[in-house]
C-alpha positions as CSV (number, residue, x, y, z in Angstrom):
1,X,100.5,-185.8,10.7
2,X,103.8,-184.1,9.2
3,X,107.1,-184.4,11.6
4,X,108.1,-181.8,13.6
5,X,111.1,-180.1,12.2
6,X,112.4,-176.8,13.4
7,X,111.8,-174.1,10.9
8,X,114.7,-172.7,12.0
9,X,117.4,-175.7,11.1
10,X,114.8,-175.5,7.7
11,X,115.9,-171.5,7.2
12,X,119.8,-172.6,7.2
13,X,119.5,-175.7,5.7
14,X,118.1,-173.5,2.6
15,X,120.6,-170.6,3.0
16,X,123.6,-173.5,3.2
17,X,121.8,-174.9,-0.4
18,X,121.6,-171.6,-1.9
19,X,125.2,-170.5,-1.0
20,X,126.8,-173.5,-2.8
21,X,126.0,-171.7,-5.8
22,X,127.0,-168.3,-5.0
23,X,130.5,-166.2,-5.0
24,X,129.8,-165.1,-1.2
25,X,132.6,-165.6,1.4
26,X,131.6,-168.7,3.8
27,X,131.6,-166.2,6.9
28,X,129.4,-163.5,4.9
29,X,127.3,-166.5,4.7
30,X,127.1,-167.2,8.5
31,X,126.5,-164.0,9.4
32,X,123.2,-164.0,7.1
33,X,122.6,-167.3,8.9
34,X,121.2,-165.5,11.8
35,X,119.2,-162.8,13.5
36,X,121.2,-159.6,14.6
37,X,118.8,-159.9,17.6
38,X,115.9,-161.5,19.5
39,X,114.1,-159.9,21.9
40,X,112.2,-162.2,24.4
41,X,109.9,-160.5,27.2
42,X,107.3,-161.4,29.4
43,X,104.1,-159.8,30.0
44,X,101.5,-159.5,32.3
45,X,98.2,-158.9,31.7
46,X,95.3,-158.1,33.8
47,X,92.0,-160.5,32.6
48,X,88.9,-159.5,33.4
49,X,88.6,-161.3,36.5
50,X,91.2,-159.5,38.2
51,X,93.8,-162.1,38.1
52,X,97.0,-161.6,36.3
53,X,98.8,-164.2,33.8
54,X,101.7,-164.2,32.0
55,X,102.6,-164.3,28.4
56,X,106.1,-165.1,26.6
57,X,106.3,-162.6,23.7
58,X,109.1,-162.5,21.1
59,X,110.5,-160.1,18.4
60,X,113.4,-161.1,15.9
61,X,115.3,-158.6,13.4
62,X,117.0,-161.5,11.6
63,X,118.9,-158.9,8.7
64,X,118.5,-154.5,8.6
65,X,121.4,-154.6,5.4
66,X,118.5,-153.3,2.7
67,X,116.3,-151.2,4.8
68,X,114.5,-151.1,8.2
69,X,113.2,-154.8,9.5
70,X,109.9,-155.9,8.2
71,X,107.8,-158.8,9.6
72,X,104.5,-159.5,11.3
73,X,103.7,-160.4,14.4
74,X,101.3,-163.7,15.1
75,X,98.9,-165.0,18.3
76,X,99.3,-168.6,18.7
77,X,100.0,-171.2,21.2
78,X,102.9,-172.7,19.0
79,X,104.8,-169.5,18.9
80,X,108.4,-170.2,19.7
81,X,112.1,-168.6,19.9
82,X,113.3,-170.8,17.2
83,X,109.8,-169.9,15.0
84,X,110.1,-166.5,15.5
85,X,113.7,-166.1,13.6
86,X,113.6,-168.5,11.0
87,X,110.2,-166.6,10.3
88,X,112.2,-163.1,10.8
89,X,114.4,-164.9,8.1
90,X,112.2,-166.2,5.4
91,X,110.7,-162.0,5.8
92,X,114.7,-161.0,5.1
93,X,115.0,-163.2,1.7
94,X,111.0,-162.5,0.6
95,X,112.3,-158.9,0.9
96,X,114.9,-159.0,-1.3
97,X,113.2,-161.4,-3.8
98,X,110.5,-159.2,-4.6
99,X,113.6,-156.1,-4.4
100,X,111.6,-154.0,-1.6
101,X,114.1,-152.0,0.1
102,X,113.5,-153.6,3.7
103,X,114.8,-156.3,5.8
104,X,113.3,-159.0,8.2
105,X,111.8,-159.2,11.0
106,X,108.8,-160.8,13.0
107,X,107.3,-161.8,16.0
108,X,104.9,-163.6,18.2
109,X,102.9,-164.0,21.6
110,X,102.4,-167.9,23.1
111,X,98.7,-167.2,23.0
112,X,95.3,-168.8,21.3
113,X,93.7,-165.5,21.2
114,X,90.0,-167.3,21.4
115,X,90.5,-167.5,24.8
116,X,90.7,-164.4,26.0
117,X,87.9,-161.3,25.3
118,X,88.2,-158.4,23.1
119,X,89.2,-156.5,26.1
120,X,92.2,-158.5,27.2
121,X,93.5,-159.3,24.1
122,X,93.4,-155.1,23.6
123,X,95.7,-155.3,27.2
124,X,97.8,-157.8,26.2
125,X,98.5,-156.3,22.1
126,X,98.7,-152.9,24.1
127,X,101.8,-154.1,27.0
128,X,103.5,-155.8,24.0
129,X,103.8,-152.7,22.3
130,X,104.9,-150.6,24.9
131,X,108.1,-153.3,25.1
132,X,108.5,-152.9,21.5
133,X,108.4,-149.3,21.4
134,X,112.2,-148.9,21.9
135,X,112.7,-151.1,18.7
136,X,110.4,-150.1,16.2
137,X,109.7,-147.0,14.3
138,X,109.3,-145.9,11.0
139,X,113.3,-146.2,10.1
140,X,113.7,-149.2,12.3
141,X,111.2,-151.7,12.6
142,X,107.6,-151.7,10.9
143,X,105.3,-154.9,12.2
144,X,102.3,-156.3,10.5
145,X,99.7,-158.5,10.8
146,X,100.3,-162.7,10.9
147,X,98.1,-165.4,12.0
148,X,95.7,-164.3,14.4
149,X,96.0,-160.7,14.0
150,X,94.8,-158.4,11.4
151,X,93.8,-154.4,11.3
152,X,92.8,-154.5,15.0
153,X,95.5,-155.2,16.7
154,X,97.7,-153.1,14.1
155,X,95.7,-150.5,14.9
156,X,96.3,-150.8,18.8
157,X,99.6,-150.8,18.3
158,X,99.6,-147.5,16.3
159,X,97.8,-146.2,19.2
160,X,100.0,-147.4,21.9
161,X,103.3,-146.5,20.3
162,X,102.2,-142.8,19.0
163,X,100.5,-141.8,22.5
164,X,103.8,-142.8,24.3
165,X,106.0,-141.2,21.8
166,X,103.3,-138.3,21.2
167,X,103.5,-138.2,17.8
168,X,101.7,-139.2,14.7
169,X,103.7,-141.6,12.6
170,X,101.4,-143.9,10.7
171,X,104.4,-145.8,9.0
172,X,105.2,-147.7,12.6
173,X,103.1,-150.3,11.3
174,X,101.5,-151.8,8.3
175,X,98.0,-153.7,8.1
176,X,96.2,-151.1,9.3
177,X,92.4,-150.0,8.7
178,X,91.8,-147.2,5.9
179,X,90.7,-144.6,8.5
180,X,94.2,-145.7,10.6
181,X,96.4,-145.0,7.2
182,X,96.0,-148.3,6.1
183,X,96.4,-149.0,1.9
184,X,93.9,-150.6,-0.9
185,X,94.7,-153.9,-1.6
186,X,96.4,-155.0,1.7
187,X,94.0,-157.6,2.4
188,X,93.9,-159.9,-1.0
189,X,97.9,-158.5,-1.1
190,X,99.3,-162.5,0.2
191,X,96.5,-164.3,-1.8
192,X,97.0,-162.2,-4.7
193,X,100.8,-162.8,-5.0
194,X,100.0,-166.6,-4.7
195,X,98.4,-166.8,-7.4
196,X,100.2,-164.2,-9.8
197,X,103.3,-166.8,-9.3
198,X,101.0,-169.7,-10.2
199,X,99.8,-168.1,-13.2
200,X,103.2,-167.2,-14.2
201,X,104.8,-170.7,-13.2
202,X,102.0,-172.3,-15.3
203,X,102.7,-170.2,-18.7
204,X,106.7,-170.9,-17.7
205,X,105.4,-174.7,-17.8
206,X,103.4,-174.4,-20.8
207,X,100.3,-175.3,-19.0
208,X,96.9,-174.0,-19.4
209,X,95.5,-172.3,-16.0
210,X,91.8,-172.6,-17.5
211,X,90.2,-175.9,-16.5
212,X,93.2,-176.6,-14.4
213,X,92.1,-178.1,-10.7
214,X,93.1,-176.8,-7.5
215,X,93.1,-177.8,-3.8
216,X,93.8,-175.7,-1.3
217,X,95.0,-176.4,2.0
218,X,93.5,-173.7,4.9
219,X,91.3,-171.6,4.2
220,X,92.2,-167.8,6.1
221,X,92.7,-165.0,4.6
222,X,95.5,-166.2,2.6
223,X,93.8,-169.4,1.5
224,X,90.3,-168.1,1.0
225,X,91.4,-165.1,-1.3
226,X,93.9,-167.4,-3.6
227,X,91.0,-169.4,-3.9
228,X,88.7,-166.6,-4.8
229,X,91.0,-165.3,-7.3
230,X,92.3,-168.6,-8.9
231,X,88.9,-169.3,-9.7
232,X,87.9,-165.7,-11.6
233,X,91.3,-166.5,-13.2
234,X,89.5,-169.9,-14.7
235,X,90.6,-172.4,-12.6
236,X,88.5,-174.5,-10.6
237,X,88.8,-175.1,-7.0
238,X,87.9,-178.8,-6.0
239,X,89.0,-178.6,-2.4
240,X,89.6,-176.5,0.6
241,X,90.3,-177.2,4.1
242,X,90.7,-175.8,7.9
243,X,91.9,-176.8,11.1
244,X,88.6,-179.0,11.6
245,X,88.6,-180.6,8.0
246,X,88.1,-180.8,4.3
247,X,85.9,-180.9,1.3
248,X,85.7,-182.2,-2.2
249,X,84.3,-181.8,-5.0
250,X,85.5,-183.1,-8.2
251,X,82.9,-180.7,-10.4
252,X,84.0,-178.0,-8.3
253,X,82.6,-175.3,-5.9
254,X,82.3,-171.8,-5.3
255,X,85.2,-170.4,-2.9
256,X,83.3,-167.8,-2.0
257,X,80.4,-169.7,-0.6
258,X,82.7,-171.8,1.2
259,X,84.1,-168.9,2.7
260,X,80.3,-167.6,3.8
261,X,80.0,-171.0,5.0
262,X,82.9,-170.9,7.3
263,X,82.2,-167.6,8.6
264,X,78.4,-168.9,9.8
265,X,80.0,-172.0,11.4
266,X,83.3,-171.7,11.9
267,X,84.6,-173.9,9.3
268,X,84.8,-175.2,5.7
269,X,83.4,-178.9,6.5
270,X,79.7,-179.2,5.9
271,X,79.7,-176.9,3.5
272,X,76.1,-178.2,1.2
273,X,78.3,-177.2,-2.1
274,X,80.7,-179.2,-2.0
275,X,79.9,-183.3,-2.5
276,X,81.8,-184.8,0.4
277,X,84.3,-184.1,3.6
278,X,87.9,-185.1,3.4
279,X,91.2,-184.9,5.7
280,X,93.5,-182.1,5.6
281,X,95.9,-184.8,3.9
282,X,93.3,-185.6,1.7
283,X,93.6,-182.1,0.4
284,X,97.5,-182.0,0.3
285,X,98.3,-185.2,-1.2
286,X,94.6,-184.8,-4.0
287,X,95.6,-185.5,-7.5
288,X,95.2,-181.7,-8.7
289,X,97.1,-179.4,-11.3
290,X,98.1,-176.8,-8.4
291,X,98.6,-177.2,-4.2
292,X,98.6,-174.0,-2.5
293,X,99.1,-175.0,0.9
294,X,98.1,-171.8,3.2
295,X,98.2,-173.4,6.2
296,X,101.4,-173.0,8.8
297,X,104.7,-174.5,8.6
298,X,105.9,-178.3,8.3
299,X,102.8,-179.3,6.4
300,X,104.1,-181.8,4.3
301,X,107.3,-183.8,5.3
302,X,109.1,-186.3,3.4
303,X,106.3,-189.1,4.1
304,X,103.7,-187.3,3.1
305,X,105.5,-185.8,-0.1
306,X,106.0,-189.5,-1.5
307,X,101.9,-189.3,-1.8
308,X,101.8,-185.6,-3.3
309,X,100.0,-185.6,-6.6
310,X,100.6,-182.2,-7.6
311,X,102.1,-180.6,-10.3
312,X,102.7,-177.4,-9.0
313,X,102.6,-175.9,-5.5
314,X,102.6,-172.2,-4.9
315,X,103.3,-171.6,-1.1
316,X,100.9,-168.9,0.1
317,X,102.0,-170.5,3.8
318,X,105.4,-169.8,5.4
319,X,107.5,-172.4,5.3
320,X,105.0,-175.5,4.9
321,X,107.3,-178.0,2.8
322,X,110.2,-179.6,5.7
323,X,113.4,-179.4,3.5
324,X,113.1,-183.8,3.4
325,X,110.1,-183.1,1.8
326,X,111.7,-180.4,-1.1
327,X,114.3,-183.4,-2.5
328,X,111.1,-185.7,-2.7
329,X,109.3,-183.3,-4.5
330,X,112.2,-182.2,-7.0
331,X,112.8,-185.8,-7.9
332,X,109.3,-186.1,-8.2
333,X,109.7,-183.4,-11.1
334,X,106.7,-181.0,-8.7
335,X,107.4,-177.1,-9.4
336,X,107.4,-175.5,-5.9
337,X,106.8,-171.6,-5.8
338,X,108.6,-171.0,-3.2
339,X,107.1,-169.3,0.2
340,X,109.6,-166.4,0.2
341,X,108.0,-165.1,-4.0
342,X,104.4,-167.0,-3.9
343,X,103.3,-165.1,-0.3
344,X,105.6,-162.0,-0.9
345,X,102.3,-160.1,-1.8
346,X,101.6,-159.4,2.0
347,X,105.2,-157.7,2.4
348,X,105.1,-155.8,-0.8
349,X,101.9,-153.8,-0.1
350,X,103.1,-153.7,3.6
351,X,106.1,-151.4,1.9
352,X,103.3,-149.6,-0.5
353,X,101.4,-148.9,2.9
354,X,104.6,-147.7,4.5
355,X,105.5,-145.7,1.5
356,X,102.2,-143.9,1.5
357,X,101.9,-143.4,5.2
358,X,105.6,-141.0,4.6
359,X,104.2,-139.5,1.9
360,X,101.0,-138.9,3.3
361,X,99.7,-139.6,-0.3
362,X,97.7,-142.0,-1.0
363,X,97.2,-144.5,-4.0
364,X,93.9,-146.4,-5.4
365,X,93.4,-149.9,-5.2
366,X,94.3,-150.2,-9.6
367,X,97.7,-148.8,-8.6
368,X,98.2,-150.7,-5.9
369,X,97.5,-154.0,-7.8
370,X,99.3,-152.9,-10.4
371,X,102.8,-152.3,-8.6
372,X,102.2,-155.5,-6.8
373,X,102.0,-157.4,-9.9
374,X,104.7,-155.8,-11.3
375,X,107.0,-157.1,-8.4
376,X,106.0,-160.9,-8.3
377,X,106.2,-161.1,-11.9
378,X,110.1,-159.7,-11.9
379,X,110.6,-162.0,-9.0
380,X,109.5,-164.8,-10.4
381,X,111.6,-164.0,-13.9
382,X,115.0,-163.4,-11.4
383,X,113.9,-167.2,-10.1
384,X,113.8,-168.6,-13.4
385,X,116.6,-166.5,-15.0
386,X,118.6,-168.0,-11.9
387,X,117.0,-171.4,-12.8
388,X,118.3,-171.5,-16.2
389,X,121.4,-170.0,-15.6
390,X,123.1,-172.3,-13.2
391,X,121.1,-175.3,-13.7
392,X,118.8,-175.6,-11.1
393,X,116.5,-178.2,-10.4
394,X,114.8,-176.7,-7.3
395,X,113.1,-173.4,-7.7
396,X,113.6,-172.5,-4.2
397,X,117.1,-172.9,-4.2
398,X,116.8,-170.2,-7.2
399,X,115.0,-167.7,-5.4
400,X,117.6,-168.0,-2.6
401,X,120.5,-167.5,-4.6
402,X,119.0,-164.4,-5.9
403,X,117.6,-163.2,-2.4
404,X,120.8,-164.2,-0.2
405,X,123.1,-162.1,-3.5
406,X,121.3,-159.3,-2.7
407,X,121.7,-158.8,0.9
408,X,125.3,-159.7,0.1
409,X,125.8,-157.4,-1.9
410,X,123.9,-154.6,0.4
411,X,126.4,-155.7,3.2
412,X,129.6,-155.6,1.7
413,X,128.7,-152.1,-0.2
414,X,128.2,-150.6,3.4
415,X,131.4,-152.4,4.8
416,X,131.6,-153.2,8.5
417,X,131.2,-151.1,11.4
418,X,133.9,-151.2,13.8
């Protein structure tokens, strides 16, 4: 099992790497070290017993400099103040690295939603809205989907916030259904950027993608789709794993079978096409052409990066590599596609979603895909540009010194407030 690092200390321990090869003044730096605000509340909820209980909910707007805060909000038991921004803060640089005029936000309820019915999770999404609802909007804050939640509770949220404000204003939040305002393409939108950066990093590498093999580590929607489309882009997928376990198969197997599989039982393992069942480190450490780890943060730590195989990884999770683990992998020669380009595909059709919702026009799936594209593959050319030009060694550090020059340059162009 991977240490436990605060993701947070990770977030400025990458900003403070980044920084040393930038022009920005040391106190321009701290301020883009830390969230503007963090709101923490407390709900209660009535369950369907009767009985009340009590949930912790947070919201962070790390950085507003390029545009209104941008950031999902995720159910899960491990939800934390210290998550929360560092999260609201990898969503302020993946903003600017794909050059979406937004900044960062994101938040979280301490909750493991499959405990609780339909019905009280609809309470509890619907009470943390109404606390929100002085801080998001349109021009101020636009949430989204994260682990756990998905159209549903985006559209509850919609509902919540536009019959207390008694308006329509479909561009309050992103991830929604079709029929809510929602856009084409949202869904595949994080798995699809993770692999469009692993099929540029490979031609940057001069390696073939057909043939190559591929493990991938969780298997949600992030996970399942970059499988999917990794393999229709010729590569074959020889592992997969969830929370309960892995499998293998050195020949291959179809992703989306696995996926049918998981939705029947509940999980990839004992899945009848694949030849065996493995560990979740068995997937991260397999002796494959590309990782995508799609999992949550603090995946792989130092230890476990000693036994990474790898030769590139493309991060469709936030934050999965501790930074220990980033200098063992850079000495190790592994190309890491950093979380903040590689999963940027959620964000950037989260802005075409906004974008359409204030135009009240709407665009096909083709166009979305298209722009989308268009957006990984100039951030990924910024992140090698920046690679070449000051001599670089770690990708990540690359895509931060464009990212954090960006917001820099947003700030001091506005000037300061008195």
């Amino acid at each position: 099992m991977a240490e436990e690092v605060n993701p947070f200390d990770s977030l400025q321990s990458q900003i403070d790497e980044a920084a040393a090869h930038l022009d920005v003044p040391d106190d321009v730096i701290e301020r883009l070290k830390h969230p503007e605000r963090v709101l923490e509340t407390n709900l209660t909820v009535e369950l369907d017993d009767g009985s009340l209980e009590r949930f912790t909910a947070f919201r962070a707007q790390f950085n507003g400099d390029r545009g209104p805060y941008k950031g999902g909000i995720r159910y899960h038991p491990q939800v934390s103040r210290d998550e929360v921004k560092a999260l609201s803060g990898w969503m302020t640089y993946k903003t600017a690295i794909v050059d979406v005029p937004l900044g960062g936000g994101k938040g979280g309820i301490v909750v493991d939603p499959a405990d609780y019915s339909t019905a009280e999770l609809e309470r509890l999404t619907r009470a943390f809205a109404k606390e929100l609802r002085p801080m998001i909007g349109e021009d101020r804050d636009i949430p989204a989907p994260d682990v756990n939640t998905g159209q549903r509770e985006m559209n509850w949220i919609k509902d919540t916030y536009e019959t207390l404000e008694n308006t329509t204003e479909p561009g309050v939040i992103t991830g929604k259904n079709l029929a809510s305002g929602g856009s084409e393409g949202r869904v595949e939108a994080t798995g699809r950027s993770t692999v469009i950066a692993a099929r540029e990093a490979f031609d940057y590498l001069d390696k073939d993608l057909e043939g190559a093999t591929v493990a991938v580590q969780g298997y949600g929607n992030a996970g399942w789709i970059a499988a999917k489309l990794i393999d229709e882009m010729g590569a074959t997928v020889v592992a997969a794993s969830d929370s309960s376990g892995g499998i293998y198969d050195p020949d291959g197997f179809d992703p989306v079978a696995a996926k049918e599989h998981k939705n029947e039982t509940g999980s990839v393992v004992g899945f009848e096409g694949s030849e065996e069942e493995i560990t979740n480190e068995d997937v991260l450490t397999m002796d494959v052409d590309l990782l995508i780890p799609a999992a949550l943060e603090n995946a792989i730590d130092a230890d476990l990066a000693e036994q990474v195989e790898a030769d590139v990884i493309s991060e469709a999770a936030n934050g999965p590599l501790t930074p220990a683990a980033d200098e063992v992998l850079e000495e190790k020669d592994v190309f890491v596609i950093p979380d903040i380009l590689a999963n940027a595909g959620g964000v950037t059709v989260s802005y075409f979603e906004w974008v359409q919702n204030r135009n009240r026009f709407y665009w096909s799936e083709r166009k979305v895909n298209e722009e989308l594209e268009s957006h990984i593959v100039d951030g990924f050319d910024a992140l090698v540009g920046t690679l070449e030009e000051h001599d670089l060694e770690n990708p990540r550090t690359a895509a931060y010194v464009v990212a954090i020059q960006r917001v820099a340059d947003a700030f001091e162009e506005a000037g300061t407030f008195p």
